[in-house]
C-alpha positions as CSV (number, residue, x, y, z in Angstrom):
1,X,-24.2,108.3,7.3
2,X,-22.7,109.1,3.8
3,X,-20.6,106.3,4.1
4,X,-22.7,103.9,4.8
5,X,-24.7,105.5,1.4
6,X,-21.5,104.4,-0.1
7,X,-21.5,101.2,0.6
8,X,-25.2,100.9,-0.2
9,X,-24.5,102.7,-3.4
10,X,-21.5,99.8,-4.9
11,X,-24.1,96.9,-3.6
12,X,-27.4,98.7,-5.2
13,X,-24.9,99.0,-8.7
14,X,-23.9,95.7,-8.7
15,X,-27.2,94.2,-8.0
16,X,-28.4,95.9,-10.7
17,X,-25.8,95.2,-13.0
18,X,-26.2,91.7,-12.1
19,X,-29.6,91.8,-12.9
20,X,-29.6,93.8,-15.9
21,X,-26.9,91.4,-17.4
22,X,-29.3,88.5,-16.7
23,X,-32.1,89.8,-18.5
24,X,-29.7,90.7,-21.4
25,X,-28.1,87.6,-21.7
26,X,-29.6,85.0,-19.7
27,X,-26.8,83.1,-18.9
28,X,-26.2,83.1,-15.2
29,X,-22.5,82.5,-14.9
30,X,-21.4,85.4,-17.1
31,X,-23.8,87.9,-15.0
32,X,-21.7,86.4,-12.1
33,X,-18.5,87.6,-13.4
34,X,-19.6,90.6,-15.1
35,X,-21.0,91.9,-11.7
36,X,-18.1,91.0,-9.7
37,X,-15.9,93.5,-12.0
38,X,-18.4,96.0,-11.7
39,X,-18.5,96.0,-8.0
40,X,-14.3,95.7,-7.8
41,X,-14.2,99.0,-10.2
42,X,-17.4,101.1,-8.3
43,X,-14.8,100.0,-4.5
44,X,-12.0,101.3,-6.5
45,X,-13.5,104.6,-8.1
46,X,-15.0,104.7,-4.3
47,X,-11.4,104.3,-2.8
48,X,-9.7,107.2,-5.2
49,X,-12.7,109.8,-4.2
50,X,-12.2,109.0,-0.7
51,X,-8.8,109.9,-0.6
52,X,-8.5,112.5,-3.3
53,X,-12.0,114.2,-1.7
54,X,-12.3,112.9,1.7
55,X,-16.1,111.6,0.0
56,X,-16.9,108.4,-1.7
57,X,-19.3,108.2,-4.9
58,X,-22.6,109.0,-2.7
59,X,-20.7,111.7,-0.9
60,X,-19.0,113.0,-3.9
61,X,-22.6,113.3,-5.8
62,X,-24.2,114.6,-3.2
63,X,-21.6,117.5,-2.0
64,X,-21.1,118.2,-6.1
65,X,-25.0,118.1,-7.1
66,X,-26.2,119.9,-4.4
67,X,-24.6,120.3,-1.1
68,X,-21.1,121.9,-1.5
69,X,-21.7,123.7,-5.2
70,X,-24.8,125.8,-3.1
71,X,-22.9,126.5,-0.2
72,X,-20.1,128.2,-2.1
73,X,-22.2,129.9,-4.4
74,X,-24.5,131.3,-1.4
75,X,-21.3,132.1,0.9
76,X,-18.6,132.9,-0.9
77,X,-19.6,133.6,-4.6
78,X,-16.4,135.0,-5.5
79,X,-14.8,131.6,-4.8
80,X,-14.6,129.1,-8.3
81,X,-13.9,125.4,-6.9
82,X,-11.1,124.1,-8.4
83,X,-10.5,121.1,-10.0
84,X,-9.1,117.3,-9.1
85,X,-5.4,118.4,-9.8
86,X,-5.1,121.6,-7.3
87,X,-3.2,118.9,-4.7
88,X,-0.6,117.9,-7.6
89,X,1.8,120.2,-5.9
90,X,2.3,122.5,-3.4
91,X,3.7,125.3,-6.4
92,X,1.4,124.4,-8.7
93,X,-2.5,124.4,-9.3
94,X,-3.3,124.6,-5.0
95,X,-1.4,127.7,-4.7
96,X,-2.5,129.3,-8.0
97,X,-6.1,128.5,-6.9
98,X,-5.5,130.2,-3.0
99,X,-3.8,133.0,-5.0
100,X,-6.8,133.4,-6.9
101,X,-9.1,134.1,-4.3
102,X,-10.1,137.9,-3.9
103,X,-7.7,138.8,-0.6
104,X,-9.8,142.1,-0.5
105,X,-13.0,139.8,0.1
106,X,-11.6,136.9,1.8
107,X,-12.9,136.5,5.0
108,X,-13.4,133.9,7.9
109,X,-16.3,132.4,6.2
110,X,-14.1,131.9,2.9
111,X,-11.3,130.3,5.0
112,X,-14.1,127.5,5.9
113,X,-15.2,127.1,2.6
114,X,-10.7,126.4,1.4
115,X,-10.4,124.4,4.4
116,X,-13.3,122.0,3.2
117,X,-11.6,121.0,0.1
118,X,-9.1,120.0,2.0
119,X,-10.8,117.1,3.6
120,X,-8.3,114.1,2.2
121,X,-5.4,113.4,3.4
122,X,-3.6,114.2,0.3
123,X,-5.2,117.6,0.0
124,X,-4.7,118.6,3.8
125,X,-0.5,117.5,2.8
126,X,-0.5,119.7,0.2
127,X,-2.2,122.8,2.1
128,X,0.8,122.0,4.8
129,X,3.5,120.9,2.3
130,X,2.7,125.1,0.7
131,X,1.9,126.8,4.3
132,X,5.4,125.0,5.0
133,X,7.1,126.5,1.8
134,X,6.2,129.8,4.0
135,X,3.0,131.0,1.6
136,X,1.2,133.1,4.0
137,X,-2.4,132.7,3.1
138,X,-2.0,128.7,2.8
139,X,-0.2,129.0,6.8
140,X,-3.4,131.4,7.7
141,X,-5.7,128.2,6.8
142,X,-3.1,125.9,8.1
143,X,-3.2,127.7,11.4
144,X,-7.1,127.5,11.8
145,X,-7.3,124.3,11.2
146,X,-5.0,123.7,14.1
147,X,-6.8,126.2,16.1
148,X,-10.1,125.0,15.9
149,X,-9.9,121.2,14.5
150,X,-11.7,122.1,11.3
151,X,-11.3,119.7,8.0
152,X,-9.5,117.0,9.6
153,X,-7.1,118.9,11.3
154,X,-6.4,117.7,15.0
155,X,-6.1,120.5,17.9
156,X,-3.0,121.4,18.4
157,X,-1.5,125.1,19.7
158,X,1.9,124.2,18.9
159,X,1.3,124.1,15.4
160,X,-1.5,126.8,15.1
161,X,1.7,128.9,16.7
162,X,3.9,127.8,14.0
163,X,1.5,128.6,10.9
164,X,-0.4,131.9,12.6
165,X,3.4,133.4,13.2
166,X,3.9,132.6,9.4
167,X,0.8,135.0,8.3
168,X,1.0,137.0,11.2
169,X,4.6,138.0,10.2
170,X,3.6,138.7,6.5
171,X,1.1,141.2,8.1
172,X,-2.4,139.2,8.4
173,X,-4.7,141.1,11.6
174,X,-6.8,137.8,11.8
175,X,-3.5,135.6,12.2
176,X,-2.0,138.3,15.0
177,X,-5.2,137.9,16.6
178,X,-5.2,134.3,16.7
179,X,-1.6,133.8,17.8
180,X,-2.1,136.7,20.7
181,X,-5.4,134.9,21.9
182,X,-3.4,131.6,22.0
183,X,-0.2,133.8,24.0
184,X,-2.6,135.4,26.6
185,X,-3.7,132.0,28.0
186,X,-0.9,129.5,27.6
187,X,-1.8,125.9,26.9
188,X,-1.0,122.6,25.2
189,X,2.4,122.6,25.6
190,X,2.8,126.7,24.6
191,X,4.1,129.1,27.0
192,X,1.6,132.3,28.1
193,X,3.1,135.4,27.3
194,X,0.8,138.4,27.7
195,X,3.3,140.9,27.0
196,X,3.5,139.5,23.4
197,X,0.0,138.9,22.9
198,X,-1.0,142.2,23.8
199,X,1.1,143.7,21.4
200,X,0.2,141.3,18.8
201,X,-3.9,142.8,19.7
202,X,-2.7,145.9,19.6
203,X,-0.8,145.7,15.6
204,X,-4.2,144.2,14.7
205,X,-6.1,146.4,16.5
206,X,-4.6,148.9,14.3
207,X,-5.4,147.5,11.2
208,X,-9.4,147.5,12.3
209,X,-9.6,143.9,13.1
210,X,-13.0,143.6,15.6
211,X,-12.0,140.2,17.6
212,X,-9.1,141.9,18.6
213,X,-10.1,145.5,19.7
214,X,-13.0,143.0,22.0
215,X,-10.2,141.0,23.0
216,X,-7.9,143.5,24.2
217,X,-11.2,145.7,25.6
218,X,-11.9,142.3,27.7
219,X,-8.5,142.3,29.1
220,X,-8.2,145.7,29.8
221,X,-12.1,145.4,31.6
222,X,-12.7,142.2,32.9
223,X,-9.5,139.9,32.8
224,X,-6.9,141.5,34.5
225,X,-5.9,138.5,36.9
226,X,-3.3,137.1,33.9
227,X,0.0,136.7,35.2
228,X,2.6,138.9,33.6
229,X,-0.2,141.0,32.5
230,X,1.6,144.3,31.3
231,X,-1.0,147.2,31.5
232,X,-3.1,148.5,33.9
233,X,-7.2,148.7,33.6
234,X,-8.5,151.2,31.7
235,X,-12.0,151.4,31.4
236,X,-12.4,154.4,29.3
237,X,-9.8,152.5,26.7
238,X,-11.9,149.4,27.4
239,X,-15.2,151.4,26.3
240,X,-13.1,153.1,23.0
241,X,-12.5,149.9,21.9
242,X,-15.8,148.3,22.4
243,X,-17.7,150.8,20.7
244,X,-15.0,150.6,17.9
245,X,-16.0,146.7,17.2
246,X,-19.8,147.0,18.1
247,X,-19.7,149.5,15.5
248,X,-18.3,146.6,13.1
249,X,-21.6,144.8,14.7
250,X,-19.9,142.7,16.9
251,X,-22.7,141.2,19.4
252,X,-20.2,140.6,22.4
253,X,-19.3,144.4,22.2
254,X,-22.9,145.3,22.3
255,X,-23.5,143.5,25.6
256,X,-20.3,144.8,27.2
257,X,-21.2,148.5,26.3
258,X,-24.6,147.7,27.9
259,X,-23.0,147.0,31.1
260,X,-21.1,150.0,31.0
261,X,-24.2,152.0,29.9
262,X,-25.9,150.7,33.0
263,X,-23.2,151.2,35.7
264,X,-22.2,154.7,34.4
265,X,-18.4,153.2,33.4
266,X,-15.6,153.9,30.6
267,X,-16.4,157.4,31.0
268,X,-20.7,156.9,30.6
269,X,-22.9,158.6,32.6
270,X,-25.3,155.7,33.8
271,X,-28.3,155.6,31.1
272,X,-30.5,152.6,31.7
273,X,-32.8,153.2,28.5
274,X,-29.6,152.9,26.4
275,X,-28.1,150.1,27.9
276,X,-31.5,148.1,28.0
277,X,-31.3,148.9,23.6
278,X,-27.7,147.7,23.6
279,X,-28.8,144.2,25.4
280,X,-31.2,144.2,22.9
281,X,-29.2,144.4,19.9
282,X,-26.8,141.9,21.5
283,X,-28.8,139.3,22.1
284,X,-30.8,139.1,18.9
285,X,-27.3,138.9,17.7
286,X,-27.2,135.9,19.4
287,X,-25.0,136.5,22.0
288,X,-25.1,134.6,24.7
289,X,-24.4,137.2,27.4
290,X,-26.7,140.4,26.0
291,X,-29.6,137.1,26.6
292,X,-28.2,137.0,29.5
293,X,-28.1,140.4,30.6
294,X,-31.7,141.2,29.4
295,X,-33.0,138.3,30.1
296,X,-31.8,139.2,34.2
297,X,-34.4,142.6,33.0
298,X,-37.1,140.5,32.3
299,X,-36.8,138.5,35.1
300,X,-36.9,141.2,37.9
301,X,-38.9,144.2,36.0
302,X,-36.0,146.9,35.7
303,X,-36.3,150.1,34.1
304,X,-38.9,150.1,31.1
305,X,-38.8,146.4,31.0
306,X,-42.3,144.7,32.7
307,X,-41.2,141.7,34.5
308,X,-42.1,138.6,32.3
309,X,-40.8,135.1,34.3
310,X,-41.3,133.6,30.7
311,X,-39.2,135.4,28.4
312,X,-36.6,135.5,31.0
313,X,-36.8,131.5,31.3
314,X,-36.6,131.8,27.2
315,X,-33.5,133.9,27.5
316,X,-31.6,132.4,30.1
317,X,-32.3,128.9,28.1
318,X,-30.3,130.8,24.7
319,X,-27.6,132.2,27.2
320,X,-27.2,128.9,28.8
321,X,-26.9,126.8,25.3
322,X,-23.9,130.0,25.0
323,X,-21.9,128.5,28.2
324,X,-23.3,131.7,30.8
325,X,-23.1,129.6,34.6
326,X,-25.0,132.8,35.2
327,X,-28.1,131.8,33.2
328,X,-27.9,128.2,34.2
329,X,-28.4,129.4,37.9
330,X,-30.9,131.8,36.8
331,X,-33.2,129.0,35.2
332,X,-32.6,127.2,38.3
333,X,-34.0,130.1,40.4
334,X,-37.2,130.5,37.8
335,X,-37.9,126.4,38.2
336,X,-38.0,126.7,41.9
337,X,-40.6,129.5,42.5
C-alpha cells in the first residue's frame, strides 16, 4: 500500500508543479518541461530511498514522522536511530552503531527494532558483510533473520546455523538456544543432532535464558520420541525447570506447571485449586495451551470452575487461533450439542 502512496505521491507533485508553474508563468510549454524534471528528480530521490531504506518518499515520511520514530521510542528507548551512512561499511558507522546499543538491555524486541533498518538490500549486505567479519552481535541479528524471515531475510536453517554458531560461540544464551532448537529437529538441509542441542540448552540454561530451560523441560516431559535423544525423562527436572522460566513469566511454563499441578507430577502432590490459578495466569498471558487447558474447565465444570459452554467456546476459539488441534476439536464438540 505504501507503494502505491509512492507512486501517487511523484504524480500528485508533478501535477502540482505543473500547475503551479502555469499560474506563475502562463506559458504552457515551459510548465511542460519544468514538470517533467520535477517528476524525473521526485522517481530518482524515490529510487535512492527505496534502496538505501527499503521505503520510498511516502514510506520514508511516514515511518520517520510517525511510524518508526514512535515505535523505537515506545520499545526500545535506549536505541538512537542512526543515520543514512551506518551501511557505508561493515567497520565503520553500522558496527559503531550495533556497538552502541546497551548489550545489558538488549533484548529480543531490540533485535526487531536493528533488523528493521535493515530493510534494503544494501543495508541487509552490510549487516552480513559485518556478521561475516565474525562480529558476534551483527551474526546474532543475522541468524534471526534467517530463522524467522524477518526484514527481508528468506528462511533458511543452513545459514541461521552458520550466524547463531558465530554468537553462540562468543557466549550469547539466545543464539545457543536458537541453534539447539534448530539441532533437536533437523530440517532444510541441516542434520538433527539432539545430543548437541541439548547441551547447547543446557550452557544457556545456565546462564538463565527462559526459552531454553522450557525447551529442554519440554523435552525432558513431553518429547521424548527424538531419535538420538540422549537423556532419559525426568519429570521432577522437567518441573525445576518450568518453575524456573514461569518464574521469568513465561506463559507456556505456567500451563505446563498446571498440568503437573493437576495430575500430582514432577514431584507435586495433585492440587486442583492451584493448577486451575496457573491456567489462569497462562492463558491471560495468551498462551494458547493454558486457554486451552481452562478453557477444557469451563467446558465440563471441574473443580471450583462452574461449567460455562460459552467461555469455553471463547477459549477454545484463542487456543485454536494458537495452533491447539485440541481446541479445534473441542469447538467442534460445543457446535454440535
Amino acid at each position: 500500500m505504501i507503494r502505491v502512496f509512492e507512486i501517487l505521491a511523484v504524480v500528485g507533485f508533478s501535477g502540482l508543479a505543473f500547475i503551479g508553474i502555469q499560474i506563475v508563468q502562463g506559458g504552457k510549454k515551459s510548465a511542460i518541461i519544468i514538470s517533467v524534471c520535477v517528476s524525473i528528480i521526485l522517481l530518482i530521490l524515490n529510487a535512492k530511498l527505496e534502496e538505501d531504506s527499503g521505503r520510498g518518499i511516502v514510506g520514508t515520511a511516514y515511518c520517520y514522522v510517525v511510524a518508526c520514530r514512535t515505535k523505537a521510542v515506545e520499545v526500545s528507548p535506549h536505541l538512537s536511530a542512526p543515520t543514512g551512512a551506518r551501511w557505508s561499511s561493515p567497520s565503520g558507522t553500522l558496527q559503531l552503531w550495533i556497538d552502541g546499543v546497551d548489550s545489558r538491555t538488549w533484548n529480543e524486541t531490540d533485535s526487531a527494532v536493528l533488523l528493521a533498518e535493515a530493510t534494503s538490500i544494501s543495508g541487509r549486505a552490510a549487516l552480513v558483510a559485518l556478521a561475516d567479519s565474525n562480529h558476534a552481535r551483527a551474526a546474532r541479528l543475522v541468524g534471526r533473520g534467517y530463522l524467522d524471515g524477518l526484514s527481508g531475510f528468506e528462511v533458511n536453517l543452513t545459514r541461521a546455523v552458520k550466524y547463531n554458531r558465530i554468537c553462540a560461540d562468543d557466549g550469547s544464551a539466545r543464539c545457543r538456544n536458537n541453534l539447539a532448537s534448530i539441532y533437536l529437529t533437523g530440517y532444510d538441509g541441516v542434520a538433527p543432532n539432539v545430543a548437541e542441542a541439548v547441551q547447547l540448552f543446557r550452557l544457556a540454561i545456565a546462564q538463565g535464558e527462559p526459552i531454553a530451560q522450557v525447551n529442554l523441560a519440554d523435552l525432558l516431559y513431553h518429547r521424548l520420541h527424538f531419535q538420538g535423544n540422549p537423556i532419559a525423562p525426568d519429570h521432577v527436572e522437567a518441573a525445576r525447570l518450568f518453575q524456573l522460566a514461569a518464574d521469568q513469566g513465561n506463559a507456556f511454563a505456567l500451563g505446563q506447571l498446571g498440568q503437573m499441578r493437576e495430575r500430582g507430577d514432577g514431584g507435586f502432590p495433585p492440587d486442583l485449586a492451584a493448577a486451575q490459578l496457573l491456567y489462569r495466569r497462562a492463558a491471560e498471558q495468551g498462551d494458547p495451551y493454558g486457554q486451552f487447558y481452562l478453557g477444557w474447565h469451563f467446558e465440563h465444570g471441574i473443580g471450583a470452575i462452574e461449567q460455562n459452554a460459552d467461555e469455553a467456546i471463547r477459549l477454545y476459539r484463542l487456543a485454536d487461533r494458537g495452533g491447539v488441534a485440541d481446541a479445534t476439536e473441542g469447538l467442534k464438540r460445543l457446535s454440535a450439542r
